[in-house]
PDB file of N, CA, C and O in Angstrom:
ATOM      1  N   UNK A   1      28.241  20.466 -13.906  1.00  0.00           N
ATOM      2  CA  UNK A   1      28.499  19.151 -13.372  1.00  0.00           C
ATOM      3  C   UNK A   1      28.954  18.245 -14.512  1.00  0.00           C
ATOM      4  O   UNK A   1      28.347  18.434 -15.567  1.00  0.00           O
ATOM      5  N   UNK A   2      29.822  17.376 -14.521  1.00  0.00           N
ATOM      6  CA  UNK A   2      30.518  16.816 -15.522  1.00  0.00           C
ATOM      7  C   UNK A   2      30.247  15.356 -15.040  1.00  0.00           C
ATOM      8  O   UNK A   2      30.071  14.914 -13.904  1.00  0.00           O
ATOM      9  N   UNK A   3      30.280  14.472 -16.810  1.00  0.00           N
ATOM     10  CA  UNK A   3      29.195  13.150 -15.993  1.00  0.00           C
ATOM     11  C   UNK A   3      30.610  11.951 -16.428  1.00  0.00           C
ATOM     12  O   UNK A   3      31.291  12.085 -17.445  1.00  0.00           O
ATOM     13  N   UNK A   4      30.713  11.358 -15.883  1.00  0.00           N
ATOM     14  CA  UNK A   4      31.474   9.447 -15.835  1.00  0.00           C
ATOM     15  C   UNK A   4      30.334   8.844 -16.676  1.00  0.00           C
ATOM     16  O   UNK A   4      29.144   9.112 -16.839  1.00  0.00           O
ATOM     17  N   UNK A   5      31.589   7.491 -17.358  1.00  0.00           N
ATOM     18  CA  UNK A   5      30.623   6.397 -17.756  1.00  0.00           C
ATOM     19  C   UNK A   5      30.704   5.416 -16.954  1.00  0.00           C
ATOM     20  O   UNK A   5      30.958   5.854 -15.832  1.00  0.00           O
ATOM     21  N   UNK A   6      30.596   4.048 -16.964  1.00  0.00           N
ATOM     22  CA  UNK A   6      30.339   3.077 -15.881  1.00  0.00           C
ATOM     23  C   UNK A   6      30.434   1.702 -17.060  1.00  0.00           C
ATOM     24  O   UNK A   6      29.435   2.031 -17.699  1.00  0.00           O
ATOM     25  N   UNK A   7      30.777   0.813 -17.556  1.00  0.00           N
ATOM     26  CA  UNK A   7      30.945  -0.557 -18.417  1.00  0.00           C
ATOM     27  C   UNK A   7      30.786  -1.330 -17.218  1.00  0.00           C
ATOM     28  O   UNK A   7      31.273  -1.458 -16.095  1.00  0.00           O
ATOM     29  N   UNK A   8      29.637  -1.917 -18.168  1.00  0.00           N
ATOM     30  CA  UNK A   8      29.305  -2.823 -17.382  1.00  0.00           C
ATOM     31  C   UNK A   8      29.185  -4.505 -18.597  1.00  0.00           C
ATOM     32  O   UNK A   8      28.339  -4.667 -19.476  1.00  0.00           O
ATOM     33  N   UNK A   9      30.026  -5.242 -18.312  1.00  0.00           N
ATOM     34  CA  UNK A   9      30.222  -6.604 -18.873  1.00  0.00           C
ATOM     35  C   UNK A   9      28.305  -7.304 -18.515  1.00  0.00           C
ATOM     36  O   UNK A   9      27.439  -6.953 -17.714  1.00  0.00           O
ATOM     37  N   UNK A  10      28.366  -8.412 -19.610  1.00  0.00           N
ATOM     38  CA  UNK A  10      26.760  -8.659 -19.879  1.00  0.00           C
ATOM     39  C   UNK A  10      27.307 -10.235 -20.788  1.00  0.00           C
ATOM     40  O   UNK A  10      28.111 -10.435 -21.698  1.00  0.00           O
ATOM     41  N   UNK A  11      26.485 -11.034 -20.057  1.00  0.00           N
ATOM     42  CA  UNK A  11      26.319 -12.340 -21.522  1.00  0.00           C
ATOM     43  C   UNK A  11      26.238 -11.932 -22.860  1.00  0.00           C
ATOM     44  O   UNK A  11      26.082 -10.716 -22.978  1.00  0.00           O
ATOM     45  N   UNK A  12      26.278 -12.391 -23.615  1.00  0.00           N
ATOM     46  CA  UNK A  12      25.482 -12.146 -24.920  1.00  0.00           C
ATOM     47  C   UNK A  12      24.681 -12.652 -25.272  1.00  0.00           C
ATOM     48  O   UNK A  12      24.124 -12.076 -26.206  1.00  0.00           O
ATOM     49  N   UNK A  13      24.124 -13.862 -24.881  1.00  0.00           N
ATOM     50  CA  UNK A  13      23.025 -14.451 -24.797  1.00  0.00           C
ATOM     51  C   UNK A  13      21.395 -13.370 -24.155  1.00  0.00           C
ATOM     52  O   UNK A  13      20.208 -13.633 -24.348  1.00  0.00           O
ATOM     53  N   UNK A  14      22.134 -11.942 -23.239  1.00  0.00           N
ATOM     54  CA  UNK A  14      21.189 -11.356 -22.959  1.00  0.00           C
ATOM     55  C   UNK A  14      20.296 -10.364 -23.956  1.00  0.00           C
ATOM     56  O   UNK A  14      19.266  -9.699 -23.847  1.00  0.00           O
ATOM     57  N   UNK A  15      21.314 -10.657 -25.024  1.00  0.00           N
ATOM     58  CA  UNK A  15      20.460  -9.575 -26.362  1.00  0.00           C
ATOM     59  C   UNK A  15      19.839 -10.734 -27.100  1.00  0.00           C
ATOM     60  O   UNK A  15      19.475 -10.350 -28.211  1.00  0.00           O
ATOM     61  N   UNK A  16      19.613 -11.855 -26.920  1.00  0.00           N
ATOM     62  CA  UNK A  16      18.381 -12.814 -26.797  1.00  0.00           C
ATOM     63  C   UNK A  16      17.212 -12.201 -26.626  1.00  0.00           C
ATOM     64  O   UNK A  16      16.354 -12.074 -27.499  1.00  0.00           O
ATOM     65  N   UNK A  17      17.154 -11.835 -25.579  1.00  0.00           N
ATOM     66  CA  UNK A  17      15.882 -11.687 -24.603  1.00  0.00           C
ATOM     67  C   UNK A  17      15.589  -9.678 -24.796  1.00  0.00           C
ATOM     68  O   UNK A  17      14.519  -9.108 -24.581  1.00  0.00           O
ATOM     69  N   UNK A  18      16.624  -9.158 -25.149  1.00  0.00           N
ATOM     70  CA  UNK A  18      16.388  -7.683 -25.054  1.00  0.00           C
ATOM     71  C   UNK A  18      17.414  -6.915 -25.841  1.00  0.00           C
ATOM     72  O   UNK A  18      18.405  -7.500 -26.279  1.00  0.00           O
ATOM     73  N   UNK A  19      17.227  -5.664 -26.036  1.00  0.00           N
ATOM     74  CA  UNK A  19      18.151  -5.286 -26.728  1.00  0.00           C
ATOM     75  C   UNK A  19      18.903  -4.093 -25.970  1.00  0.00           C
ATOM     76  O   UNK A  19      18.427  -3.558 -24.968  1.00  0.00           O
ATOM     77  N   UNK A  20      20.898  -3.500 -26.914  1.00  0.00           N
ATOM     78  CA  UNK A  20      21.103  -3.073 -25.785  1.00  0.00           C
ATOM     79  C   UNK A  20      21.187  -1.920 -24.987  1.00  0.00           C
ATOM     80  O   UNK A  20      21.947  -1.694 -24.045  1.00  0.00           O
ATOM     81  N   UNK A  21      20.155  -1.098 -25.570  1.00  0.00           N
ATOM     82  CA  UNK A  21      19.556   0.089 -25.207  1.00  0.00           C
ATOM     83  C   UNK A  21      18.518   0.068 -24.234  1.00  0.00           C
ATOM     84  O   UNK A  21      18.106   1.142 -23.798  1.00  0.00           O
ATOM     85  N   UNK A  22      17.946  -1.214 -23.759  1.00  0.00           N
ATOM     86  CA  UNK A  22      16.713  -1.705 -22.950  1.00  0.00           C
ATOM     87  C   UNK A  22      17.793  -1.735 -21.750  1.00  0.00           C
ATOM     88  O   UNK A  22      17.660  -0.923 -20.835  1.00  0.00           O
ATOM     89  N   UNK A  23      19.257  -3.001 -21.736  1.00  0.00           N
ATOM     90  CA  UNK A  23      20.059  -3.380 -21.186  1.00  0.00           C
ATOM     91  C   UNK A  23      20.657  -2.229 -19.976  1.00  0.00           C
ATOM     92  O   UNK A  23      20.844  -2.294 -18.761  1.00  0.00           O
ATOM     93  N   UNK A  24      20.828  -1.220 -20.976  1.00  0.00           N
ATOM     94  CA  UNK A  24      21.719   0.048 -20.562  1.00  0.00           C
ATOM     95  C   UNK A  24      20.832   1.344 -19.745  1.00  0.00           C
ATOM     96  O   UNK A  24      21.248   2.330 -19.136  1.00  0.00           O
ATOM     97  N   UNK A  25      19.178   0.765 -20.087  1.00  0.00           N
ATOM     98  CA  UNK A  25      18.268   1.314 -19.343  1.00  0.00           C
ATOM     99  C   UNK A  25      18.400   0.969 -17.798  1.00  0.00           C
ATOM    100  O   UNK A  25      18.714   1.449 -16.709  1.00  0.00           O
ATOM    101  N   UNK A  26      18.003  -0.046 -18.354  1.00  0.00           N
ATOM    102  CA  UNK A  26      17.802  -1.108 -16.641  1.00  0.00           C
ATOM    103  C   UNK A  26      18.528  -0.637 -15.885  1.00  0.00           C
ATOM    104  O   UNK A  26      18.204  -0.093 -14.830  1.00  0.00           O
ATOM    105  N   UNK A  27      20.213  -0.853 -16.547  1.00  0.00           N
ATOM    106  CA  UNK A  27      21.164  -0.515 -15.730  1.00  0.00           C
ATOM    107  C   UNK A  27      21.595   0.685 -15.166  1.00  0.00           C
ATOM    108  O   UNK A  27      22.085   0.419 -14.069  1.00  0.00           O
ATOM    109  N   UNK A  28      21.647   1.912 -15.404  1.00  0.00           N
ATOM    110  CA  UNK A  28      21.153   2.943 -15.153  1.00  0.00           C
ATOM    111  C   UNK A  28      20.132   3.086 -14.031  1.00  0.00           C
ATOM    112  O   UNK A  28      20.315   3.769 -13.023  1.00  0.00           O
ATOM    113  N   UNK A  29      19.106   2.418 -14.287  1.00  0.00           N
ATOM    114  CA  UNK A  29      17.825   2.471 -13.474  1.00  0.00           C
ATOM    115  C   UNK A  29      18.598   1.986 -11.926  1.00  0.00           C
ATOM    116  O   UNK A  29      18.924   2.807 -11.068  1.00  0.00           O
ATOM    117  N   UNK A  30      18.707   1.173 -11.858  1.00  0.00           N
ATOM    118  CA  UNK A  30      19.331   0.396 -10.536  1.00  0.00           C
ATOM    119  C   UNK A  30      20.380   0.645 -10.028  1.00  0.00           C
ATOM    120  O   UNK A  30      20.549   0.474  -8.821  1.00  0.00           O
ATOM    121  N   UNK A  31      21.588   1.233 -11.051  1.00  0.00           N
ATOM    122  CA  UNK A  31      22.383   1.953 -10.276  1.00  0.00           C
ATOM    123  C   UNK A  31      21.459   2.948  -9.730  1.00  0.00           C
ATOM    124  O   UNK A  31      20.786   2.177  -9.047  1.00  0.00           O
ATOM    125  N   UNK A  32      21.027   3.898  -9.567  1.00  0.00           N
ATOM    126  CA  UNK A  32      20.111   5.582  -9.367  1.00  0.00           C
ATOM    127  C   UNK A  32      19.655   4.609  -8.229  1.00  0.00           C
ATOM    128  O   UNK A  32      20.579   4.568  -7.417  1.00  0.00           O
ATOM    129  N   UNK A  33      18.878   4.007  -7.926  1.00  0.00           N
ATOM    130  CA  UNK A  33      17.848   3.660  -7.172  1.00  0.00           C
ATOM    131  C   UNK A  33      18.537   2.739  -6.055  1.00  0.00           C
ATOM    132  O   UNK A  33      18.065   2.613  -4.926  1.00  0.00           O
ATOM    133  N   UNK A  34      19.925   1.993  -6.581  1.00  0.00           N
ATOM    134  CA  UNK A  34      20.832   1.886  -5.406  1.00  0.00           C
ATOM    135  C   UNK A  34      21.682   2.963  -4.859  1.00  0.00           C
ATOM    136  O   UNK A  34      22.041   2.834  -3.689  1.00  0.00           O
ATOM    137  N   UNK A  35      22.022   3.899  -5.450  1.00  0.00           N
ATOM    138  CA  UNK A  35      22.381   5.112  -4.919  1.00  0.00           C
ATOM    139  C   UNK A  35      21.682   6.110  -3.978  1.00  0.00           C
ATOM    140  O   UNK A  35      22.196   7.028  -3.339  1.00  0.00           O
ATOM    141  N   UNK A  36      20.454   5.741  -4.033  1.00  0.00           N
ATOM    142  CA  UNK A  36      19.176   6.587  -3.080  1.00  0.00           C
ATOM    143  C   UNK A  36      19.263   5.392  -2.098  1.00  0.00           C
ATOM    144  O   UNK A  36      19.520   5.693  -0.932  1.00  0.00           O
ATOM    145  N   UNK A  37      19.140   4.465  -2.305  1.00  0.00           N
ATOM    146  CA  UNK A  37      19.064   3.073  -0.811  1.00  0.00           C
ATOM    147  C   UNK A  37      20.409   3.341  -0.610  1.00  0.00           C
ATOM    148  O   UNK A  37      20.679   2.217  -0.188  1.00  0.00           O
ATOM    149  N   UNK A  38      21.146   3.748  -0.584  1.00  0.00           N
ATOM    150  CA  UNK A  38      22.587   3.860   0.245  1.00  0.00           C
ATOM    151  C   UNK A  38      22.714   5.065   0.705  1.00  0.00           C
ATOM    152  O   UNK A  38      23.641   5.133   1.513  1.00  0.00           O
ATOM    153  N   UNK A  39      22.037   6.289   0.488  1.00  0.00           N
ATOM    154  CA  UNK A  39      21.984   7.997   1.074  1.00  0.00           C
ATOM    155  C   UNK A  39      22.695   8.248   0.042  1.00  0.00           C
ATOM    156  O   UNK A  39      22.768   9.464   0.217  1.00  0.00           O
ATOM    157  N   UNK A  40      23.172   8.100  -0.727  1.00  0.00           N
ATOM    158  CA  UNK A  40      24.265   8.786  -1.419  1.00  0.00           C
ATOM    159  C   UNK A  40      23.492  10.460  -2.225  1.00  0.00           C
ATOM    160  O   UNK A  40      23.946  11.601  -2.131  1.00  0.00           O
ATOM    161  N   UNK A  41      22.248   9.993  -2.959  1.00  0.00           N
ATOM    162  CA  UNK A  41      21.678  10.959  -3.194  1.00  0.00           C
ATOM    163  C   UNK A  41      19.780  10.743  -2.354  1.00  0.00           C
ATOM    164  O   UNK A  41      19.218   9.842  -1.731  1.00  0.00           O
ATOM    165  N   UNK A  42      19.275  12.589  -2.980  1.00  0.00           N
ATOM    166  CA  UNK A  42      17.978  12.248  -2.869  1.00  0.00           C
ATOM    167  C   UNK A  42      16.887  11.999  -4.002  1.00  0.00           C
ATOM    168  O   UNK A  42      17.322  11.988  -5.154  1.00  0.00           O
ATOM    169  N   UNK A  43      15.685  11.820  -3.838  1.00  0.00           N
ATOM    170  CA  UNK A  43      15.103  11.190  -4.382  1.00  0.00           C
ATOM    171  C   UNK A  43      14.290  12.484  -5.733  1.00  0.00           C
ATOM    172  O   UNK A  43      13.536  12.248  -6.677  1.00  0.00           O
ATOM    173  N   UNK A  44      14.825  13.675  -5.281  1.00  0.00           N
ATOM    174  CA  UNK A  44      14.663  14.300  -6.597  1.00  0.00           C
ATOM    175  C   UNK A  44      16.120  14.724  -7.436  1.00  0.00           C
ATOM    176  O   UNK A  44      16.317  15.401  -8.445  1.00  0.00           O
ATOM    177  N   UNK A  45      16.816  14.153  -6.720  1.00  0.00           N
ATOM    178  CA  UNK A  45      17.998  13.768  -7.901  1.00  0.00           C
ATOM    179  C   UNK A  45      17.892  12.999  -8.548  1.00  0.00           C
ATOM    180  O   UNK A  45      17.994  13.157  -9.764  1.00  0.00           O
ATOM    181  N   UNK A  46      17.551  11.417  -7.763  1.00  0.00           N
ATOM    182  CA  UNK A  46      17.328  10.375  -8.586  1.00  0.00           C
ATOM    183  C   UNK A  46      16.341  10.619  -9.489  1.00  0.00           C
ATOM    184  O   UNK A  46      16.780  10.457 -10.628  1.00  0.00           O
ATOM    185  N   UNK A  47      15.179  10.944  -9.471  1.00  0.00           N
ATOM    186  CA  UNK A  47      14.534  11.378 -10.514  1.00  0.00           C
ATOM    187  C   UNK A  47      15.018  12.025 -11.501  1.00  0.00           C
ATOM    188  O   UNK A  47      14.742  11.657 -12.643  1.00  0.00           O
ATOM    189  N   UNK A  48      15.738  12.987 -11.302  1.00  0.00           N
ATOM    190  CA  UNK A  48      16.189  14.100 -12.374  1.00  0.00           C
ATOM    191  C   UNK A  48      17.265  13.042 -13.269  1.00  0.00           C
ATOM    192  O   UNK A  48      17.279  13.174 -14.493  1.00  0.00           O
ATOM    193  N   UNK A  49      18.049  12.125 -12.701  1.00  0.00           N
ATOM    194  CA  UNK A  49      19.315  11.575 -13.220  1.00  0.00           C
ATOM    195  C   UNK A  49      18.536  10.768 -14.487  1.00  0.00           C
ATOM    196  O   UNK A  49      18.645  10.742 -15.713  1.00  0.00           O
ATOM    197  N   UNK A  50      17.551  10.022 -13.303  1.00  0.00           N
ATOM    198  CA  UNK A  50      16.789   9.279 -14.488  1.00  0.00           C
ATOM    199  C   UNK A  50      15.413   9.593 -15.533  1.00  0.00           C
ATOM    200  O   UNK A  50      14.679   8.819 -16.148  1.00  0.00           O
ATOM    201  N   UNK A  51      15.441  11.228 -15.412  1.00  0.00           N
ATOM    202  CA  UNK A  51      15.027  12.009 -16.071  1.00  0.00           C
ATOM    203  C   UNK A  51      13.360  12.107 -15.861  1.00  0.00           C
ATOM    204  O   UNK A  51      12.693  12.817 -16.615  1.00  0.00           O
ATOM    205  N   UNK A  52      12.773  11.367 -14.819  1.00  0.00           N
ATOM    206  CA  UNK A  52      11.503  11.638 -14.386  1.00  0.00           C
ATOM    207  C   UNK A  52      11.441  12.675 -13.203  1.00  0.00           C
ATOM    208  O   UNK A  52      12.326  13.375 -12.710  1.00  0.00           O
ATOM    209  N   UNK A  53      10.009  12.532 -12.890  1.00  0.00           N
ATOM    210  CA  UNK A  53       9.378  13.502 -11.676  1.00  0.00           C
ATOM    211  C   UNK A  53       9.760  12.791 -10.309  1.00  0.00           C
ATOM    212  O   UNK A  53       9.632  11.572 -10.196  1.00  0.00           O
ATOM    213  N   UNK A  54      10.226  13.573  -9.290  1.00  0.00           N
ATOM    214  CA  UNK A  54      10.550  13.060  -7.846  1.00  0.00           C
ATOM    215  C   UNK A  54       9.760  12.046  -7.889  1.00  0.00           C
ATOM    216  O   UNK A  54      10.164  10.886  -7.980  1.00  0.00           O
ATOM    217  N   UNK A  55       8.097  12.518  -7.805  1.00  0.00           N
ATOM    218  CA  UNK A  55       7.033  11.146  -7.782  1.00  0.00           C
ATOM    219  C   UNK A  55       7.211  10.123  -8.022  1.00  0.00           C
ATOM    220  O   UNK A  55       7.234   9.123  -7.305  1.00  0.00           O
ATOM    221  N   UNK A  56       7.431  10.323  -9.574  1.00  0.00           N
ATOM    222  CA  UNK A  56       7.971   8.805 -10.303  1.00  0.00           C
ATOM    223  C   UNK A  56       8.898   7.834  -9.955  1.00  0.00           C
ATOM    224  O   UNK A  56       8.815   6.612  -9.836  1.00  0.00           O
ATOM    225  N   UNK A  57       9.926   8.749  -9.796  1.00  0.00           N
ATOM    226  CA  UNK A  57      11.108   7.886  -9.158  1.00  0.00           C
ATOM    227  C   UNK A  57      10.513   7.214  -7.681  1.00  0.00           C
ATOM    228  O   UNK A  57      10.747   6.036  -7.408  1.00  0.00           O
ATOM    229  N   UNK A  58       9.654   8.177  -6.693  1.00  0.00           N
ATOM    230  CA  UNK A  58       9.433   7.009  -5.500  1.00  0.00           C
ATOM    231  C   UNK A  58       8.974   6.153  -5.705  1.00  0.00           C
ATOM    232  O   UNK A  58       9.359   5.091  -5.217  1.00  0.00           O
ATOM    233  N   UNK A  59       7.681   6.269  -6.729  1.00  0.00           N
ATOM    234  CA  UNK A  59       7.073   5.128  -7.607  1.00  0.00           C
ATOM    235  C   UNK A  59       8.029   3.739  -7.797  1.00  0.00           C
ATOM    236  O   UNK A  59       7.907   2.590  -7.373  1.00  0.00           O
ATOM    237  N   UNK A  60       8.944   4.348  -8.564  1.00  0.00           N
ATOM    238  CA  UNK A  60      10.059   3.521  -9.034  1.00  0.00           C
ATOM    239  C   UNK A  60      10.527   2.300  -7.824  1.00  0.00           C
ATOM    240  O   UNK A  60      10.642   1.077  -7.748  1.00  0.00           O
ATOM    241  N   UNK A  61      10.692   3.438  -7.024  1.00  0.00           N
ATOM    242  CA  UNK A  61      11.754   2.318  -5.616  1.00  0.00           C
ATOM    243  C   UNK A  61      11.124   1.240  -5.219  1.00  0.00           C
ATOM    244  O   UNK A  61      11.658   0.202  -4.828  1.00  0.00           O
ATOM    245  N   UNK A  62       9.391   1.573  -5.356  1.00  0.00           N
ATOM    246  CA  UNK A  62       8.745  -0.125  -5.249  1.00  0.00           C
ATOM    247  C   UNK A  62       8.916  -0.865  -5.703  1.00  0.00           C
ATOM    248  O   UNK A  62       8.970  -1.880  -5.009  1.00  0.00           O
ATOM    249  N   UNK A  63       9.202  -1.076  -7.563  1.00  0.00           N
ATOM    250  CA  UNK A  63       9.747  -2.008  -8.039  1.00  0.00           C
ATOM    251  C   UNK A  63      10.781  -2.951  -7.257  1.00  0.00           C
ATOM    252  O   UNK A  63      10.840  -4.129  -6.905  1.00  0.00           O
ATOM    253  N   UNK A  64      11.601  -1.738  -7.173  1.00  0.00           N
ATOM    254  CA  UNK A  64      12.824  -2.673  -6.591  1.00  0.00           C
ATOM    255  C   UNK A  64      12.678  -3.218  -4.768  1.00  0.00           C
ATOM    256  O   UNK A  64      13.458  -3.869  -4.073  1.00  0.00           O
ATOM    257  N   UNK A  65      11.450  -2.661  -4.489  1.00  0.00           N
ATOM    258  CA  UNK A  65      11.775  -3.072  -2.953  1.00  0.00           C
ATOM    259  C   UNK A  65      12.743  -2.001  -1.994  1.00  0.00           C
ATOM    260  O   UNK A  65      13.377  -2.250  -0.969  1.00  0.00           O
ATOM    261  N   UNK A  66      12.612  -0.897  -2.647  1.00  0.00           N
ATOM    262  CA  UNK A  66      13.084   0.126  -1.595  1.00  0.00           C
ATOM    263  C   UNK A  66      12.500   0.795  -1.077  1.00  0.00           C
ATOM    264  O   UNK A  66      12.009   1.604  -1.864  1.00  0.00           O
ATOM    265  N   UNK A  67      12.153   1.007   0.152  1.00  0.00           N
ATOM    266  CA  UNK A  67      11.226   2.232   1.067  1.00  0.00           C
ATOM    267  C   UNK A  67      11.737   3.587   0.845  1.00  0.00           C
ATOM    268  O   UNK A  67      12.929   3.845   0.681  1.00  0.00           O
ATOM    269  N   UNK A  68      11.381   3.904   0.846  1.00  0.00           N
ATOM    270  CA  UNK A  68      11.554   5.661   0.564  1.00  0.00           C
ATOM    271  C   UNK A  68      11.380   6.475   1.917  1.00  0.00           C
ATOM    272  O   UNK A  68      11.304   7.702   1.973  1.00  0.00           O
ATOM    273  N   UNK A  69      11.319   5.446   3.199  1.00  0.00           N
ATOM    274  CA  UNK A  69      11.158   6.105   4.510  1.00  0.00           C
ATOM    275  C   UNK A  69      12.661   5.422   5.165  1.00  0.00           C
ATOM    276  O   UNK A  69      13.023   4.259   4.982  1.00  0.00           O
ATOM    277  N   UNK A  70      13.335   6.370   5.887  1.00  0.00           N
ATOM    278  CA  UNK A  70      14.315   5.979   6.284  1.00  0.00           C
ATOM    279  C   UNK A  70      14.033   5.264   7.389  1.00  0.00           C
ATOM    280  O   UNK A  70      13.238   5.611   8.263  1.00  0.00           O
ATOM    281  N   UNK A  71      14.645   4.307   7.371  1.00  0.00           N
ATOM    282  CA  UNK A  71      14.291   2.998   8.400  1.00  0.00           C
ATOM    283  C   UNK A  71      15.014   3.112   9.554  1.00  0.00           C
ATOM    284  O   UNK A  71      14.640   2.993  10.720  1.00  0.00           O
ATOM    285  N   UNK A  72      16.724   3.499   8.832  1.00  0.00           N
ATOM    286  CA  UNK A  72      17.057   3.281  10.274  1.00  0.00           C
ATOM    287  C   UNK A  72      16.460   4.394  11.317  1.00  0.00           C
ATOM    288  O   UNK A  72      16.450   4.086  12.509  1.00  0.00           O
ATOM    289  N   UNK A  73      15.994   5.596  10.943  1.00  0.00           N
ATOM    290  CA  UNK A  73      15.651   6.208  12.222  1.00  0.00           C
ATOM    291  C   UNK A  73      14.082   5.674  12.933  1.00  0.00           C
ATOM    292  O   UNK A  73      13.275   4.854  12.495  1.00  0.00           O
ATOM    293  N   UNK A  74      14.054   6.375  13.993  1.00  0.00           N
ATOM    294  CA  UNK A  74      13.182   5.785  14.514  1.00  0.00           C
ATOM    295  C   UNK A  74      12.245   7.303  14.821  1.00  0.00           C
ATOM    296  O   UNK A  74      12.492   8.508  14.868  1.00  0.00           O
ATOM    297  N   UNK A  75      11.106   6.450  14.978  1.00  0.00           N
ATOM    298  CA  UNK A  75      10.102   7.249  14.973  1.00  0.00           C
ATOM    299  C   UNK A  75      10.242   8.742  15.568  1.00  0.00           C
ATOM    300  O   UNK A  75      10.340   9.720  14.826  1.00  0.00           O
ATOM    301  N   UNK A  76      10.243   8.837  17.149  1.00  0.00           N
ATOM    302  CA  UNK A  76      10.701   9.273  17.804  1.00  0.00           C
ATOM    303  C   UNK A  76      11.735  11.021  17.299  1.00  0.00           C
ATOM    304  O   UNK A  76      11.658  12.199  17.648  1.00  0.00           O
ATOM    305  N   UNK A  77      12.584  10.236  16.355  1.00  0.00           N
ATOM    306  CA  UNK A  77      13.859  10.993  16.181  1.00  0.00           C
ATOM    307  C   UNK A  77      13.155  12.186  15.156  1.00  0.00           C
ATOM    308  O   UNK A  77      13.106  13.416  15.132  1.00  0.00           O
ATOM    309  N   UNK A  78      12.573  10.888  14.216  1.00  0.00           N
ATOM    310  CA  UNK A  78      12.066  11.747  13.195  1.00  0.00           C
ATOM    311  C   UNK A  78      10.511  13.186  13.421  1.00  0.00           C
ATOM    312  O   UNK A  78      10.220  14.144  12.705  1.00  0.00           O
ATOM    313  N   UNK A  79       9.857  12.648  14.774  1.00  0.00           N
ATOM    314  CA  UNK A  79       8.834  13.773  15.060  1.00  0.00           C
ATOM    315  C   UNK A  79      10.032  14.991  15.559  1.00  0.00           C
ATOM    316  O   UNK A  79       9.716  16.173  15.429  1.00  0.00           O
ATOM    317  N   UNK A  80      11.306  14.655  16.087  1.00  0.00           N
ATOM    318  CA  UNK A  80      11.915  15.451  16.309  1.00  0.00           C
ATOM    319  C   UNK A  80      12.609  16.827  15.320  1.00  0.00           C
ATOM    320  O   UNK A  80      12.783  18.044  15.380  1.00  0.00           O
ATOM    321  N   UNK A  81      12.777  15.962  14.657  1.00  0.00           N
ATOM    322  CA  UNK A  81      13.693  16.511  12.883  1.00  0.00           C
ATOM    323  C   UNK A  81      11.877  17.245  12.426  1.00  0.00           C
ATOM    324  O   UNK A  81      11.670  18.446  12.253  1.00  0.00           O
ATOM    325  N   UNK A  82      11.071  16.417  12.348  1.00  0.00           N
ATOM    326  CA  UNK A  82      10.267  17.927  11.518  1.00  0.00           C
ATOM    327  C   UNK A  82       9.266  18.645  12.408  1.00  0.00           C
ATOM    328  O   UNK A  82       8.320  19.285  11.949  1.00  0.00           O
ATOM    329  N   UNK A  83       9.562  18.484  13.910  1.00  0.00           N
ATOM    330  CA  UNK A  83       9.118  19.873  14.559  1.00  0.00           C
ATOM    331  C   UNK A  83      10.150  21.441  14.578  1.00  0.00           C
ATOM    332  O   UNK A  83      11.293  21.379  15.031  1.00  0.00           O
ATOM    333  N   UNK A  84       9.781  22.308  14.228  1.00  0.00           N
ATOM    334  CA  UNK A  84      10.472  24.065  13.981  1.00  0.00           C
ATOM    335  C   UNK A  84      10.982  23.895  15.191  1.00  0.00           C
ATOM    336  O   UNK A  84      11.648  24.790  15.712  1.00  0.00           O
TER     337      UNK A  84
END
């Protein structure tokens, strides 16, 4: 698998407050974790991308306010999907 970079423009006033290896963390972090809130991937990818345990990463999505249960389906659908 072959990886892209991503530039991302920043104040400079933000290496004030942090430096830019902290910066380039974050960012990273939130791309991954908006990429799992959009389906794009799952949540032991996102982990792996961002180099922790599946766990961690669900851990993670609280920070940001992401459920890790898919919302739009509904209950219903889903007893459907994990009965054999």
């Amino acid at each position: 698998m072959g990886t892209r970079t991503i530039t991302i423009e920043y104040p400079d006033e933000l290496l004030h407050e942090t430096d830019e290896r902290r910066l380039a963390a974050l960012a990273r972090e939130a791309f991954v974790v908006k990429l799992y809130e959009q389906g794009l991937i799952g949540s032991g990818k996102g982990g792996g991308l961002l180099s922790i345990t599946r766990w961690d990463f669900l851990d993670l999505l609280g920070a940001y306010n992401v459920s890790y249960f898919d919302e739009d389906m509904d209950l219903g659908e889903e007893m459907r999907i994990a009965q054999p």
